[in-house]
Steps between C-alpha positions, in 0.01 A plus 500: 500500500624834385393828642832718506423919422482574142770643303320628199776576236683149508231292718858429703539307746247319473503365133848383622318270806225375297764396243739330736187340664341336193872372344532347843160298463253697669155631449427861551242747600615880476266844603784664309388666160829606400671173389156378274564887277852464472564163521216237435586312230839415635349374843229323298768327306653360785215426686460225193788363455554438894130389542380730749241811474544846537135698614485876594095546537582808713759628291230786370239559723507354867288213498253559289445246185690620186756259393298187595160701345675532132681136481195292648170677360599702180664250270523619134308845620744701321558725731578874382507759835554441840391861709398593872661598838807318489642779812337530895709805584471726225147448510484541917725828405242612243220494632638690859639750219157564382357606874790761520735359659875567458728243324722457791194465678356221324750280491523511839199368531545244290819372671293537858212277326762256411414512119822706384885433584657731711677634130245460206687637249466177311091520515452870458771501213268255306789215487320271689237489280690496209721155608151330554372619151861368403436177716152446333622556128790212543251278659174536293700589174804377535690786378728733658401860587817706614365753803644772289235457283211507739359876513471625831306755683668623872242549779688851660384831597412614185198249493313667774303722330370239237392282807305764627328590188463149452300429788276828475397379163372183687786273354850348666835557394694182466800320366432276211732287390426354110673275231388380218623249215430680148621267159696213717716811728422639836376859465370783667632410801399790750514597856259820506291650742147479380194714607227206499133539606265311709374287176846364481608144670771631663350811719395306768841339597592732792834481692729234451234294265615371194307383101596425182269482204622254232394534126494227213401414163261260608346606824352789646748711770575259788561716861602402803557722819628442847365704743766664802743191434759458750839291566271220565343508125922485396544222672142334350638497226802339538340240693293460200810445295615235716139309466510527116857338532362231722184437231807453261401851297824612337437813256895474478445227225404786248612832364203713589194537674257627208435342182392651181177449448572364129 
């Protein structure tokens, strides 16, 4: 089991003890989303030739079912965006931000409610979000997306105002993340803050929740949303790694999670 802090440039140190773990034989279970974007296929390749699996269901968004969701009930969906809330502290910053409060202020909060880390840099910068997006395009597509080319939208000071205005207009301000796959490439792959109204999916999810909205060729959008997750959801799903293991579920045995619908 693999839960060391993420590095998001390199995925380092961790890619390194997932790779020495599954040349020396062993399964693995990882919360760690920054060795499936820069490193997947190379720990998927070993995880077949040594025999063992390598699972990281909370790799993207605590607990809640994403990974397992796309390999087990969308075969051949062809599936063409992936979109939602992919960040709890930008969004807990946010929507203080849009009562008045100051910057400073609101991350305190968040740190005192236990949502943000003591420096969120890496959440209010939008890099966070953009190694899941990066996560989710190597394991759904199977295709590399270099961070650099995520576009990214900070959560600062300068954001106040439109999360004021925002709310008076009866709508939220929030941090979407989005990619999509356009002619066989990832594309349009976006961290932005969004002004979204009560109509959409997403406005309910308050503090640290969390959704996703999944589109295909052959299905209508498929959401899911995890309402005030905690470490506890993390660590559900991990533990549901380790049952799909024990069932003998290995999505190491191919390349990608999503299948073209033709």
């Amino acid at each position: 089991m693999e839960t060391l802090p993420l590095e998001p440039w390199t995925g380092e140190s961790a890619t390194e003890v997932i790779r020495a773990s599954l040349q020396a034989g062993r399964d693995v279970v990882s919360a760690n989303k920054g060795p499936v974007a820069h490193a997947l296929d190379d720990l998927r390749s070993l995880a077949v030739r040594h025999g063992v699996s390598y699972r990281f269901e909370s790799a993207v968004a605590d607990g809640l079912p994403v990974f397992n969701l796309i390999e087990h009930t969308l075969p051949a969906a062809g599936i063409t965006e992936i979109s939602g809330l992919f960040n709890s502290t930008s969004n807990v910053v946010l929507d203080a931000l849009a009562e008045g409060v100051s910057l400073s202020d609101a991350i305190a909060q968040a740190v005192s409610e236990g949502i943000a880390e003591t420096d969120p840099s890496f959440d209010l910068d939008g890099l966070d979000a953009a190694v899941k997006l990066s996560a989710l395009c190597a394991a759904v597509w199977g295709r590399r997306l270099p961070l650099e080319n995520v576009e990214v939208e900070p959560v600062d000071e300068s954001v106040r105002a439109r999360a004021v205005a925002a709310r008076e207009s009866g709508g939220r301000l929030v941090s979407m993340g989005t990619i999509s796959l356009v002619d066989g490439a990832p594309a349009n792959a976006r961290v932005r803050l969004a002004d979204i109204k009560p109509e959409n999916m997403f406005y309910p999810l308050r503090g640290a929740s969390l959704g996703l909205c999944i589109k295909s060729e052959l299905l209508c959008p498929v959401s899911v949303m995890s309402h005030r997750p905690t470490v506890k959801d993390t660590a559900y799903g991990l533990l549901s790694d380790i049952l799909s293991m024990a069932r003998g579920s290995y999505p190491t045995r191919g390349t990608r999670l999503a299948y073209d619908a033709g």
